[in-house]
C-alpha positions in Angstrom: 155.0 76.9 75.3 154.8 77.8 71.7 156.5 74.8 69.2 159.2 76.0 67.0 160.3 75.7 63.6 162.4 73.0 62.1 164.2 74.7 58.8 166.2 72.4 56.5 169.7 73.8 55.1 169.0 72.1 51.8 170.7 71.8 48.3 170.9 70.1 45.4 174.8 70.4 45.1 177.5 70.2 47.2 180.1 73.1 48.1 177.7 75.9 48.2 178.4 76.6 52.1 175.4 75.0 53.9 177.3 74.3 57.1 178.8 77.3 57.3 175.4 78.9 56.5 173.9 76.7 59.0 176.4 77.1 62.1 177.0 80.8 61.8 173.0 81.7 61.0 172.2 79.4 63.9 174.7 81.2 66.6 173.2 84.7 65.1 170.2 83.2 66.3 170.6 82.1 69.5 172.6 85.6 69.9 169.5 87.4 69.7 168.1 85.0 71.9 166.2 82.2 70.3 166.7 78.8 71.7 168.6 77.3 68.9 169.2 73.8 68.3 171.7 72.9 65.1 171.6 69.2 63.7 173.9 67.6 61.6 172.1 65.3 59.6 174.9 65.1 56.9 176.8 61.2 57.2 180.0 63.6 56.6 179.6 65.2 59.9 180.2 68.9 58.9 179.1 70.6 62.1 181.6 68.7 63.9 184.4 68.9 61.8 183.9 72.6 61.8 184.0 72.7 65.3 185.9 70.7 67.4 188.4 67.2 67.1 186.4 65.5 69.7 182.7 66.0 68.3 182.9 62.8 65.6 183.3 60.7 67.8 180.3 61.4 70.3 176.7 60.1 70.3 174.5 61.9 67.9 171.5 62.4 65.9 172.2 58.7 65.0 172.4 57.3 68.4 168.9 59.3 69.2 167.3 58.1 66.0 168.4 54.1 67.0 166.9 54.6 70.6 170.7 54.5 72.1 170.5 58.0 73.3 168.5 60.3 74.4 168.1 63.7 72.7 168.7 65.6 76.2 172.1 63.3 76.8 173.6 63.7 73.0 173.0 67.4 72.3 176.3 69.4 73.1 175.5 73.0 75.3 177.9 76.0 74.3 179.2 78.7 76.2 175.9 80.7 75.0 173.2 79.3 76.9 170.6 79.7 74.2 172.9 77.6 71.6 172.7 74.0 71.6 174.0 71.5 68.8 173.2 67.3 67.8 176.4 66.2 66.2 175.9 63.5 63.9 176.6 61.2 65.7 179.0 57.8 65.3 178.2 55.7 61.9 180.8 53.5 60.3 181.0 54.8 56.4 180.8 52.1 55.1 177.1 51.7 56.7 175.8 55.2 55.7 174.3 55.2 52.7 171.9 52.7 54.2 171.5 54.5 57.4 170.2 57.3 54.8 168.0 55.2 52.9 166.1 54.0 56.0 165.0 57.8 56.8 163.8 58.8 53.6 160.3 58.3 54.7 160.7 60.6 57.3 158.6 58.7 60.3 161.8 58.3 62.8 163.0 62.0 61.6 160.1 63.6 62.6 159.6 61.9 65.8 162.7 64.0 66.7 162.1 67.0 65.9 158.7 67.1 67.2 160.6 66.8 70.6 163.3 69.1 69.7 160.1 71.6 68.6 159.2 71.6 72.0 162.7 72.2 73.6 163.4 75.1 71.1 162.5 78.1 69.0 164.5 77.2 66.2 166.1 73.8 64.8 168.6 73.8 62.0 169.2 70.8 59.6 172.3 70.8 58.2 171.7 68.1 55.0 174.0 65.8 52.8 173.9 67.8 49.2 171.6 66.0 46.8 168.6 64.0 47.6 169.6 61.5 49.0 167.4 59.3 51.8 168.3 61.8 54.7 167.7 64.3 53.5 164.8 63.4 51.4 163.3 62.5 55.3 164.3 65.9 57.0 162.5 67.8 53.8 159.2 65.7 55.0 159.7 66.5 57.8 160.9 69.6 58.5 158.2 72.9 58.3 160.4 75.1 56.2 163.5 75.2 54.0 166.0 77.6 53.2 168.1 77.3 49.8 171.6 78.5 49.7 173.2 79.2 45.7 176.2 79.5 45.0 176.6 82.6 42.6 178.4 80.8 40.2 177.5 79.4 36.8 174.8 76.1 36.6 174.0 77.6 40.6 170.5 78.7 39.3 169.7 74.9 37.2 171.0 73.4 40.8 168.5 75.1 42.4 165.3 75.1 40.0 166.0 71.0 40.4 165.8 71.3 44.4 162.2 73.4 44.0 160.8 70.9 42.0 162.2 67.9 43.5 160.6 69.1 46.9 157.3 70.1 44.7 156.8 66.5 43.9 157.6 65.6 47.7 154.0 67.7 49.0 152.1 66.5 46.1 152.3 62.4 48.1 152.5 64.3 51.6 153.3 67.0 53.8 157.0 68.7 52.9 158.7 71.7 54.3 157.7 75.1 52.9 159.8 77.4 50.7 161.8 79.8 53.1 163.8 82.2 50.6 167.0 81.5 48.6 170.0 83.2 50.1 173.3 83.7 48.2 176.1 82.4 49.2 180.0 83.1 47.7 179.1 86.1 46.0 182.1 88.2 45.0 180.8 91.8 44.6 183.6 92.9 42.2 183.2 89.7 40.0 181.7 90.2 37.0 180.4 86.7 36.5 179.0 86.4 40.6 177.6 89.3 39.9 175.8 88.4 36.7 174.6 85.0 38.7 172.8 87.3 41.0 171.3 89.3 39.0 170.2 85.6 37.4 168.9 84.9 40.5 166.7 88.0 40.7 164.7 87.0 37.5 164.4 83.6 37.5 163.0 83.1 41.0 160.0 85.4 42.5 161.4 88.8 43.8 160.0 87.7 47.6 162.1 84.8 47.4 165.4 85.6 47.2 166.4 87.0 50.5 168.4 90.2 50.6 171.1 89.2 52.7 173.9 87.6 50.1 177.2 85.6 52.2 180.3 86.4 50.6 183.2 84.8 49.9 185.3 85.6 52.7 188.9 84.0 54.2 187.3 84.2 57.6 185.3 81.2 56.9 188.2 79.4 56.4 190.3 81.1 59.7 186.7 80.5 61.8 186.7 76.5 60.7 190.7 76.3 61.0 189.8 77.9 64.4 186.8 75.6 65.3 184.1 78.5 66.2 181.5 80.4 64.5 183.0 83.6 62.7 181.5 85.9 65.1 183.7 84.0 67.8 186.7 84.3 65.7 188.5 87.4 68.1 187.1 89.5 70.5 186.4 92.0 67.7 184.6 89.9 65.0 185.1 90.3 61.5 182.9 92.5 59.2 181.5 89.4 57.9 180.2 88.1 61.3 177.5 91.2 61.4 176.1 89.4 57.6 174.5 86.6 59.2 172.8 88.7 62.1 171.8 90.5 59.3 170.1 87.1 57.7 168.4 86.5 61.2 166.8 89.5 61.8 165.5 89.3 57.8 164.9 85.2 58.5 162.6 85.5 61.9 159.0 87.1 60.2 159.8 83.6 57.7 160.5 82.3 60.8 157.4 83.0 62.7 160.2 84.1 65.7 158.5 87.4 67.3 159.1 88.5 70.4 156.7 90.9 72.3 159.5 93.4 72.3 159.3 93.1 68.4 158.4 97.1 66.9 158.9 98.9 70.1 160.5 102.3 69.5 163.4 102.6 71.5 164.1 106.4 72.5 166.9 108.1 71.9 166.7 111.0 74.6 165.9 110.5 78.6 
C-alpha cells in the first residue's frame, strides 16, 4: 500500500482559521474518499473544541507520543468511514509549553506519522500559531505544508516570516515542502481584503497561491456552535460547504492523491 502524505496547517499568527481550514478541508477529503486522518497538535485543543464537549478530555496525540496509548485506541472514527481524527489529547496547561519544547526536534513526531502514513492517504496537522516547539517538530516532520493568510493588513509580512523560518529549517535537515498559500477571511466586497489579495498575488509566485480563497462566512461560527464540519451543518449544506471540496479537488495533484479513476470522461448520453 502506497504511504501518504502528512501536510502541516501552519502559520505564523494566530486567528487566521487553521482549524477551521483544517477540519472542514479534511472531511472534503475523506468525502471524496481519501482515508483522512486530522491531528490536533495545537496544546489549545482546537479540533476538539470545534467538535464535541467530550473530546478534551480523551487520550490523544499526547498520550500516543508518551507511549500511554496506542494510535489505533486514541484516534476517534466518525460517521464517515474514511474520516478519522487524534484529539490532542489530555495535558495540564500549566505543563504545555514544555510538552512543546520536547518535540521541536521532531524524532517522536515523526515516528507517528510514519505509522499514521501507513494507515492513511492523507494526515492533517492542525499547529499552535507561531513557531513554537510543536510545531517547529511537525514542520520536520511532516512532507508538505499548506499556509493559510488572512486577507487582512501585516497578513502578507506574517507569512513571508513563516517561508523563511521553514527555509532555515531544510537548510540543518529535512522540512516539509511548500504546498500553496490559500486565503482565508476574504470579504469579496471589501475594499481592503481585496487589496490584500491582490498583495498576495505579487508578492508570492503565481503557482503558489492556490485559487480556492475561504471567506468570511457566519456558518463557521453556526458549524463550531453546532460541533460539525460545515458541510454537516443541515441536510442541505451551505454555499460555503462546496469551497473546501473545491480546495480538495485543486489540493490532491499537490497532494500526490490520484486515483485510477482520475481523467476518465464520464458520458453524458447511454
Amino acid at each position: 500500500m502506497k504511504s501518504g502524505s502528512a501536510v502541516a496547517i501552519a502559520s505564523q499568527k494566530g486567528g487566521v482559521g487553521k482549524t477551521t481550514l483544517t477540519l472542514n478541508l479534511g472531511y472534503a477529503l475523506a468525502h471524496r474518499g481519501w482515508r483522512t486522518l486530522v491531528v490536533d497538535a495545537d496544546p489549545q485543543g482546537g479540533i476538539a473544541l470545534s467538535l464535541q464537549a467530550s473530546l478534551p478530555q480523551r487520550p490523544g496525540l499526547v498520550q500516543v507520543l508518551d507511549g500511554g496509548s496506542a494510535l489505533d485506541s486514541a484516534r476517534v472514527t466518525t460517521r464517515l468511514q474514511s474520516f478519522h481524527l487524534l484529539p490532542f489529547g489530555i495535558l495540564p496547561l500549566l505543563e504545555a509549553d514544555a510538552w512543546s519544547r520536547g518535540l521541536a526536534d521532531g524524532r517522536r513526531l515523526g515516528a507517528v506519522l510514519d505509522e499514521a502514513r501507513q494507515q492513511y492517504d492523507v494526515v492533517l496537522l492542525d499547529t499552535a500559531p507561531g513557531l513554537v516547539g510543536a510545531t517547529i517538530g511537525v514542520l520536520r516532520c511532516a512532507d508538505v505544508f499548506l499556509l493559510p493568510m488572512q486577507a487582512e493588513p501585516l497578513a502578507g509580512r506574517a507569512a513571508r516570516a513563516l517561508l523563511g523560518a521553514v527555509a532555515g529549517l531544510r537548510q540543518s535537515g529535512p522540512a516539509a515542502r511548500f504546498a500553496g498559500l490559500v486565503l482565508t477571511m476574504l470579504q469579496s466586497r471589501d475594499r481592503t481584503s481585496l487589496d490584500i489579495a491582490r498583495e498576495s498575488w505579487r508578492l508570492f509566485p503565481a503557482e503558489t497561491v492556490l485559487d480556492t480563497t475561504i471567506p468570511r462566512d457566519a456558518s463557521f461560527l453556526e458549524a463550531s456552535a453546532a460541533g460539525v464540519p460545515v458541510a454537516l451543518l443541515s441536510r442541505r449544506p451551505p454555499p460555503i460547504a462546496a469551497v473546501f471540496d473545491q480546495l480538495a479537488a485543486e489540493l490532491e495533484p499537490r497532494l500526490g492523491l490520484i486515483s485510477e479513476e482520475d481523467g476518465d470522461v464520464i458520458p453524458l448520453l447511454d
